[in-house]
C-alpha positions in Angstrom: 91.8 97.7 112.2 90.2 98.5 115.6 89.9 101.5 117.4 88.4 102.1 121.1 88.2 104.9 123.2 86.6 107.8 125.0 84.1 109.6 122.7 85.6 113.0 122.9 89.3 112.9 123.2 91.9 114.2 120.6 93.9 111.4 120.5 91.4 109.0 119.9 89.9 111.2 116.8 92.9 111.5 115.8 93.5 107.4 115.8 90.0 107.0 114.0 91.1 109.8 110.9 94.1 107.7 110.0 92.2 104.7 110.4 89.3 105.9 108.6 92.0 106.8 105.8 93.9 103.8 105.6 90.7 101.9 105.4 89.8 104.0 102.3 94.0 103.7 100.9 93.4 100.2 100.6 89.8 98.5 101.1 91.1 95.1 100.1 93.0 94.5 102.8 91.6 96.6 105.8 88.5 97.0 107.4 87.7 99.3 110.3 85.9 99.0 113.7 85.3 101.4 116.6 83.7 101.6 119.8 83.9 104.7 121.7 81.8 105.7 125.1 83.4 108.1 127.5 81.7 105.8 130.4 82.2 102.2 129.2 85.7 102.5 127.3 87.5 102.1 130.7 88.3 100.3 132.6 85.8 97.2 131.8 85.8 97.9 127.7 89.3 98.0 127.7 90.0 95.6 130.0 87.8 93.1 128.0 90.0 94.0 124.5 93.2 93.4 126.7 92.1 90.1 128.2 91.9 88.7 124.2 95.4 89.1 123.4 98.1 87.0 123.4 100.2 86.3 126.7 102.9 87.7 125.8 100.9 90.8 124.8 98.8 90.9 127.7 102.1 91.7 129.8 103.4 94.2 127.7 99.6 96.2 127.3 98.9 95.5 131.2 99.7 99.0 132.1 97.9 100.8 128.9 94.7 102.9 130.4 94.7 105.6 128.1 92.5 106.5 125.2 92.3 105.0 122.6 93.7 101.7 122.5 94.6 99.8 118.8 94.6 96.9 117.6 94.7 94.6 114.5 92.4 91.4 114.0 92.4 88.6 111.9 90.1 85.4 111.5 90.9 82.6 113.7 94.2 84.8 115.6 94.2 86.4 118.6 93.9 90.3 118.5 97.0 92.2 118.0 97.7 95.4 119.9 98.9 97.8 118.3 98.5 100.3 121.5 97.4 104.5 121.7 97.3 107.0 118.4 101.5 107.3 119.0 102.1 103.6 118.6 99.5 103.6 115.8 101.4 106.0 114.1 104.7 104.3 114.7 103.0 101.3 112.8 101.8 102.9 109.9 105.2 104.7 109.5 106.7 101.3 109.6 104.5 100.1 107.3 103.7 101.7 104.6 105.8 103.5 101.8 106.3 107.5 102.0 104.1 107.9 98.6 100.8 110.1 97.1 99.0 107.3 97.7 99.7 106.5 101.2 100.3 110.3 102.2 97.1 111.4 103.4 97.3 108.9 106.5 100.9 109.6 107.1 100.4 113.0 107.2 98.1 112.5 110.5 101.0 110.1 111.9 103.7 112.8 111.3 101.9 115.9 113.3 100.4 115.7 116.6 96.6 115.7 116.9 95.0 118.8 117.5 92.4 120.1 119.5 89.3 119.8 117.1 90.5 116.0 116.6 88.7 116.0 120.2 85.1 116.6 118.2 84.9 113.6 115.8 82.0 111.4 115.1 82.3 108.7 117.1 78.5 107.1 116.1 80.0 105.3 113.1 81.1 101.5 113.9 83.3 101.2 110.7 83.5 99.2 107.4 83.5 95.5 108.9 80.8 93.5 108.6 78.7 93.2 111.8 77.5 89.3 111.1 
């Protein structure tokens, strides 16, 4: 699960917490990466991300310039957008079943993010492997 986006923005902190969480619901099957820069996220970062994805994809993201921007990858598939924190949410609703375990991250997806969202720590790259 991938995350980019401006280093101080609300939405996007509140994009990595319910990544960050559903990386830690279920290790087995998710890892997490980030890259966030208030400079280099946009246009050429994102840009770069958008250029990846499928055709089909690339027309329906072409007008995304907000922070962040999600997306799913997979070995040996093109990267799958998932789009801003709203549309990550929508996903993770979708999803995943209303339970304990999975409440924590769909808790984030059900409220709005909030001011000190804005303040996260945007140093960490995530769980995946970097070789």
């Amino acid at each position: 699960m991938c995350v980019s986006g401006f280093s101080v923005s609300h939405h996007t902190g509140r994009a990595r917490a319910i990544v960050d969480s559903i990386v830690k619901t279920y290790p087995e099957e998710y890892e997490s990466w980030f890259y966030f820069d208030n400079s280099g996220f946009r246009p050429i970062f994102l840009e770069s991300v958008k250029s990846q994805l499928s055709d089909e994809q690339k027309t329906e993201f072409a007008a995304h310039k907000t922070s962040p921007f999600c997306w799913l990858e997979k070995t040996d598939e093109k990267p799958f957008a998932i789009g801003g924190r709203d549309r990550l949410c929508e996903w993770a609703i979708g999803k995943f079943e209303d339970n304990d375990k999975n409440a924590p991250f769909l808790k984030l997806c059900k409220s709005g993010p909030r001011i000190k969202d804005a303040f996260f720590d945007s140093s960490t790259p995530g769980t995946a492997s970097q070789s």
